[in-house]
N, C-alpha and C positions, 0 to 999 in steps of 0.2 A: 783406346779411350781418348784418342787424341779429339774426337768433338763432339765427347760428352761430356757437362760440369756436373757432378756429383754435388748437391745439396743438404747439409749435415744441418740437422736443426738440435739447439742444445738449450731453446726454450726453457725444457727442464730440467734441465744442471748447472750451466752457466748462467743461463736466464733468473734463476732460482734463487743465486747468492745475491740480488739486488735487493737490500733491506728493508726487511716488510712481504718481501714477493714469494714467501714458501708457501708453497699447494700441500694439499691433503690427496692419498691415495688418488681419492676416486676425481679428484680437479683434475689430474696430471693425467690420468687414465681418460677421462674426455676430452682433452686437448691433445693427448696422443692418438684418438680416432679421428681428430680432425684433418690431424698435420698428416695423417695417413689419405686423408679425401684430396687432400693437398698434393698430394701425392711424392712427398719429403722422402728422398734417398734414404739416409740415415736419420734414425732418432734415438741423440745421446737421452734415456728416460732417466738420468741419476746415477746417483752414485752410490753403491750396492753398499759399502762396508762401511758411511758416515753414520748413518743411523737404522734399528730397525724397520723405521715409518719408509724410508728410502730405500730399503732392502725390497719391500712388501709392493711397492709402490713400481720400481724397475722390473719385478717378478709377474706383476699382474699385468702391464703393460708387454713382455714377451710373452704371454700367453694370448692376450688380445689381438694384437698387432699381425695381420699378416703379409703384408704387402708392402712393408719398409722394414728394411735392419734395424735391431734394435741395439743400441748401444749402452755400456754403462763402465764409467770413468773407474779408476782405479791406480793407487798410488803404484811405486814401483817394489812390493814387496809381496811375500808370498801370500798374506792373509787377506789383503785387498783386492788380487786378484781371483783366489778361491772364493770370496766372497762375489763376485762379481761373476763369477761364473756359474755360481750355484744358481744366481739371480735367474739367470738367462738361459737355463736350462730348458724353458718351454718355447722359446723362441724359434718361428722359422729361420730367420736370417741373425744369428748373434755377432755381436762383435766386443772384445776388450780394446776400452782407451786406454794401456797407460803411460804415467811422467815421471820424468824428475826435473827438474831444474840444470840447467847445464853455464847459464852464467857465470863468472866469477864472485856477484856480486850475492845470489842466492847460494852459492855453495857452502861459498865462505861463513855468512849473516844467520843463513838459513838452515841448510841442512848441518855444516859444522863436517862439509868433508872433502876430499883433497879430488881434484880431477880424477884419478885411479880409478879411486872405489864410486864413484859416479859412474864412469864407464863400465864397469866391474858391475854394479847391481843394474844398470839400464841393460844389458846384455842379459843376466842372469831373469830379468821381468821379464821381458818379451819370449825366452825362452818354455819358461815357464806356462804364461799364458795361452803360447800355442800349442804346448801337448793339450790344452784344455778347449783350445775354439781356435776355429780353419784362421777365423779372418780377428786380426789384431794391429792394431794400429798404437803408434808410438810417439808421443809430443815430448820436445827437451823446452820445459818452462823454462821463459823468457829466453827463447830462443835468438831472436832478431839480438839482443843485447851480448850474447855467447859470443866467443872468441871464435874466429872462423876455423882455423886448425881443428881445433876441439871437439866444434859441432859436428865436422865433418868426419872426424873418427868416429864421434859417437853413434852417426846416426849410418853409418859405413857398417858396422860393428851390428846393428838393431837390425838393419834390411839384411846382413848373412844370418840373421837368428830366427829371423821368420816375418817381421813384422810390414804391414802390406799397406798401410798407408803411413807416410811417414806427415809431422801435418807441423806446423813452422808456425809458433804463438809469437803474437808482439804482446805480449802477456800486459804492460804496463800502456800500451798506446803511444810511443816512443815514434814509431815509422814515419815519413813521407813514402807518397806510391813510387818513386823513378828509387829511389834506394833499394824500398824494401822488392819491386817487382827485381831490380839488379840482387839483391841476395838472396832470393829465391833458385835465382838461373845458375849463380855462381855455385849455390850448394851439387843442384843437380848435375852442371858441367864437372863438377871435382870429383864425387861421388862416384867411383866407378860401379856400383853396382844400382845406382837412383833408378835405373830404365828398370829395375822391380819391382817398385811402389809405387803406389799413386800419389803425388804431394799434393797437399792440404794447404789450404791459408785459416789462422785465425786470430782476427786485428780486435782491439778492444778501442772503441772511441775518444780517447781523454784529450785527443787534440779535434777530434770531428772528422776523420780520416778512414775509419776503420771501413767504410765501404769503397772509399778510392783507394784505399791499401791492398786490399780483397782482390778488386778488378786486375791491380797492377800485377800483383802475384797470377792469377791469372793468365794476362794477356803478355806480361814480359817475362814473368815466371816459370812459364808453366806446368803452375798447378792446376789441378783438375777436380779440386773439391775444396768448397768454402762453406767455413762453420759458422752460423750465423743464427741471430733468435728473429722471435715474432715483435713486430715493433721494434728493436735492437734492444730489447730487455737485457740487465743486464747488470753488475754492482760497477758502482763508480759510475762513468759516462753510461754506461752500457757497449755493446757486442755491433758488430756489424749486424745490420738490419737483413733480413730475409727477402721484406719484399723490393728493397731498394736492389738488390742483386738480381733477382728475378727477374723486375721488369727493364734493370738497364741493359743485362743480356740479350731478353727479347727483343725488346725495343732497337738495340744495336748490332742485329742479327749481323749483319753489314760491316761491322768490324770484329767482335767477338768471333763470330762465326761457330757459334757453339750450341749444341741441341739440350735440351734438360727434360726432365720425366714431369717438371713439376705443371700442374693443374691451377693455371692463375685465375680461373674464376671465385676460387675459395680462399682467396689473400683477402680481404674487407672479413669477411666472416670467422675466416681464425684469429685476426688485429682483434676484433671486436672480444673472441671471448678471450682471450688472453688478455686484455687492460679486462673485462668485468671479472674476471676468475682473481686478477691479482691486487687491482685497485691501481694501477699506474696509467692515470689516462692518458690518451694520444695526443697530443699536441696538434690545433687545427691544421697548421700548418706542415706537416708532416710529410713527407712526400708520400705517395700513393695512396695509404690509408688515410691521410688525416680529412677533416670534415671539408677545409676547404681546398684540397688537392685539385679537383677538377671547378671552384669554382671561379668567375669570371666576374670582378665588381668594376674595373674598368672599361668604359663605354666604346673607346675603339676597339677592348679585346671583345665585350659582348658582339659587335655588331661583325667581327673580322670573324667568329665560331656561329652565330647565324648564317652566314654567307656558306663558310667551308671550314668544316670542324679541323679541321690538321694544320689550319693557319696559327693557331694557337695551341693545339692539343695534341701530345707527340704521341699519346695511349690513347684508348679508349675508356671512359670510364666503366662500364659495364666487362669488359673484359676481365677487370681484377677485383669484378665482384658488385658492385654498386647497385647497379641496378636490380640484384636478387633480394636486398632492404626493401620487400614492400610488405604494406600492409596482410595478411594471410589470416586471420581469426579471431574473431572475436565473442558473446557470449551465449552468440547461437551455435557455437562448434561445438562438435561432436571430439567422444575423448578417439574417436579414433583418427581426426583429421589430428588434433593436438601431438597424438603419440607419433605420427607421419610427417610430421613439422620438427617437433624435435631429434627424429633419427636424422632430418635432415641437416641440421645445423649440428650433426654429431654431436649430441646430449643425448646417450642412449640413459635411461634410468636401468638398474639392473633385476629390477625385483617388481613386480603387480604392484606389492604397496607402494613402494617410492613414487613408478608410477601414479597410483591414485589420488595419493598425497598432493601431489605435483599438481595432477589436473583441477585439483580443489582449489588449490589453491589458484589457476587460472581462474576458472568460473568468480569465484571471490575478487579476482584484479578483475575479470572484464564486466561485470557489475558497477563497479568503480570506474572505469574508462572505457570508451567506446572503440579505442583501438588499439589493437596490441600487437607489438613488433619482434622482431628477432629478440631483440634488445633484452626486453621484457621477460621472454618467456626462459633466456638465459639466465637473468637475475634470479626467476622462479627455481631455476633448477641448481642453482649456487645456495639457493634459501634453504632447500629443502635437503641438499646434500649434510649441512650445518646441522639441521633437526633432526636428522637421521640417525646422526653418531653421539645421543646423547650428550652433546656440550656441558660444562657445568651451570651456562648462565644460559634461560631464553625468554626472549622478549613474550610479555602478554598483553600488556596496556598501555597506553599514555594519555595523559592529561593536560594539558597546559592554558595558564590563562596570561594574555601579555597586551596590553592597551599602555597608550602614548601618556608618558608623565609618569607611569607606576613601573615597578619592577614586577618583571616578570615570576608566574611560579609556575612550578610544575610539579607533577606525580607521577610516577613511571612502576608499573607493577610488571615483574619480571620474575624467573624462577631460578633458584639454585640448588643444582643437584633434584630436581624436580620441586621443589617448595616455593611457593609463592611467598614474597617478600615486595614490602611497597616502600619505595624513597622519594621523601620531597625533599623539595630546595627552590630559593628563589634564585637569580642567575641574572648574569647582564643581560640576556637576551632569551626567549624562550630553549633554544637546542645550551646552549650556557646551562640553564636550569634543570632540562631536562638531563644529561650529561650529571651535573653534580647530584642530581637526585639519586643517580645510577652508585656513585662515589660514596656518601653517606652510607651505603650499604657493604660495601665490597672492601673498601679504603685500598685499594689498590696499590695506589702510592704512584703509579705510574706517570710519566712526562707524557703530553701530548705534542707531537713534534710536526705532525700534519693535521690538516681538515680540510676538504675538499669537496666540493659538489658539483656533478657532472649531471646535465638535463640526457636522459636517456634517449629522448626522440624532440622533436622541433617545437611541442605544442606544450600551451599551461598546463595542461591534464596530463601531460608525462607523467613518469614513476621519475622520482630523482634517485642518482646513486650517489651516496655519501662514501666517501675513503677517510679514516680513522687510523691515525699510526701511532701509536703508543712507543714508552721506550723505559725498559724498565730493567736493569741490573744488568747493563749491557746488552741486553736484548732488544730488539726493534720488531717490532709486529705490525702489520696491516688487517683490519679489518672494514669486510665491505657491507653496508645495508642498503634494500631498494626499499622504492614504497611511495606513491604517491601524495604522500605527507611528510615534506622533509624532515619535520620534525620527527618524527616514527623511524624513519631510513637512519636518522642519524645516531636515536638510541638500540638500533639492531646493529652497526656498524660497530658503536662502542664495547657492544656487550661480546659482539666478535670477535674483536681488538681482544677483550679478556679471555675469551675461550683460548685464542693461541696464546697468551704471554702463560696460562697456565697448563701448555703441553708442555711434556718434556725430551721433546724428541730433539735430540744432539744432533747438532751440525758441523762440520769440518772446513776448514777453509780446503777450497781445491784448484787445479790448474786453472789460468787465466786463458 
């Protein structure tokens, strides 16, 4: 394994707990056929024993999924791991996460138990796990912060029990890269039996480190697999970034010197449906994916990348996808170019209807604009996933009237539980109006904590996509609406926003 890096994407578990970013079965299940085109090592799909919806959700994904491990986290105890097993049952390539905490600071605060019985059930989990799955992998949360003695028993103790990647969390974002890459080596040099595991890195960004922490383990480390999401999605800062690993590896073939399985023409396309699937846009500036990563507004850089593109440009942009954003269909396509556009941006629909549903409602958008994008036809199929599953709120109409000097009003006709109900309101501003028109009805009570409007593609006639975050009883929701009428995107967003704050599907806090 020594020059191959292992690529863990945990999108959907880690990526998951960033407030507002929880997916629906079938979200998570189309992002895990992409991160598969992606061609992702492992894909941690959730965490089997938090909730039913996440049981259904890891189960459907090892059944789909053939061509990446599929993984699904699990505390250190015997029901988490049955549960996580049962998940994975269909899976070609399974594997169990599990943790405990092995710090002082979580033992003590946290779990409420003495080093012993930490060692004592982290031996008895791993054990366990692998009478049930070949390949099982074992994290001691907030590892980097653990006492070295400790760590090194415990995770001495987990690789004689069976466990085959051992993976080193800086759980809270604590590290610098020359430390953390030095106590990655130190664990492995002390370790008499480390040479039969793979080591892992997984850094959380709360200082802006988590992908030079990553490399460091790595490159001074060496470890051979780093956990990381799409965009660096993630709670708190977020996770070490995917695509920033990927391309600084390739990119620095010459000092890494490390091979990987992963397929970088489909990094821009999985960034993409991962911020519209969850509502957390990209920042332009982003590296590789962001909008303006390859662009050039300085006149010496324009004219030094006319002359010779490598003067300024260390990737290529079309390598990690860019140049596959083009234009592809509009309201002369056929539903079978449509259906063959979508397989490719892995949005397979599962059923004729969803399907036809879907293309309706294309024909419908490309009536309305003349051209339509990846972009587009993603939001189309996050639309239709939402109307699928019977929500209790769905948008049917809107009204609005708002000239200079007057207050604005609006009308917004929507259904509950299938029944059509109409609410006005007048508002500081038309989407104001049209929002409390939505309230008048439902009284939700909920806080609005974000509002956000993202232009889908370059031009006026874009579809705009609105992010809505609600925050209601301790709960934090995101809801996303498209639509070439912001005002319309905005109350499709809202009423989103209320379909999740009224699921009930339980979530768990889990390893960092």
């Amino acid at each position: 394994m020594a020059d191959k890096l292992i690529i863990f994407d945990t999108t959907l578990r880690d990526g998951e707990q960033s407030p507002g970013a929880s997916m629906t079965r079938d979200e998570k299940l189309r992002i895990a056929r992409q991160l598969e085109r992606l061609r992702v090592d492992v894909i941690e799909a959730g965490f089997a024993a938090s909730s039913n919806g996440d049981f259904e959700a890891v189960k459907a994904i090892a059944n789909a999924i053939k061509d990446s491990t599929i993984c699904s986290l699990s505390r250190a105890n015997d029901r988490d791991i049955s549960r996580a097993a049962e998940a994975l049952k269909g899976a070609n390539s399974g594997r169990i996460h599990t943790f405990i905490a092995t710090s002082a600071l979580h033992m003590e605060k946290k779990l409420r138990m003495s080093p012993d019985q930490v060692l004592e059930q982290a031996k008895l989990s791993v054990r366990f796990a692998r009478n049930l799955v070949a390949d099982v992998e074992f994290s001691p949360e907030d590892g980097y912060r653990s006492d070295m003695d400790f760590l090194c028993q415990v995770l001495e103790a987990v690789i004689a029990e069976g466990a085959s990647t051992i993976n080193v969390p800086d759980t809270v974002g604590y590290a610098v890269p020359e430390l953390y890459g030095q106590f990655i080596k130190t664990l492995r040099e002390r370790i008499p039996n480390s040479d039969k595991a793979i080591w892992s890195v997984h850094c959380h960004n709360d200082l802006g480190m988590a992908v030079a922490n990553s490399l460091a383990g790595v490159k001074l480390g060496g470890a051979r697999q780093v956990e990381c999401t799409i965009n660096g999605l993630g709670e708190r800062a977020g996770n070490c970034s995917l695509e920033e690993i990927v391309m600084a590896v390739k990119t620095r073939k010459d000092y890494f010197g490390l091979e990987m399985n992963i397929d970088p023409v489909h990094i821009v396309s999985t960034s993409r449906m991962v911020s519209q699937t969850t509502g957390f846009v990209v920042q332009p500036n982003k590296a590789v994916v962001g909008a303006n990563a390859f662009a050039h507004a300085s006149g010496i850089h324009q004219d030094g990348v006319l002359k010779a593109r490598d003067t300024y440009e260390i990737m290529r942009a079309e390598d990690v996808g860019w140049s596959t954003n083009k234009i592809v269909l509009g309201k002369l396509s056929g539903r079978n170019a449509f259906k063959q556009r979508l397989q490719d941006l892995g949005a397979v629909l599962e059923s004729e209807s969803e399907l036809n549903a879907a293309f309706a409602r294309f024909k419908e958008l490309a009536d309305r604009k003349s051209e339509i994008f990846d972009e587009d036809i993603l939001a189309l199929v996050s639309e239709e996933s939402v109307t699928q599953h019977k929500e209790q709120y769905a948008f049917v109409s809107l009204s609005q009237h708002s000239e200079t000097g007057e207050r604005p009003q609006a009308s917004v006709v929507f259904t509950i539980e299938g029944k059509e109900v109409h609410g006005k309101s007048d508002g500081n501003g038309p989407v104001d109006a049209s929002l409390k028109a939505i309230e008048t009805i439902v009284e939700s009570g909920a806080e609005m904590v974000l509002y956000s409007v993202n232009a889908i593609s370059g031009s006026t006639e874009s579809q705009g996509e609105v992010t809505v975050r609600l925050q209601n009883s301790g709960r934090v929701v995101n809801g996303v609406g498209a639509d070439p009428d912001i005002i319309v995107a905005s109350a499709k967003a809202y009423l989103s926003a209320l379909n999740k704050l009224q699921s009930k599907a339980d979530r768990v806090a889990a390893q960092g």
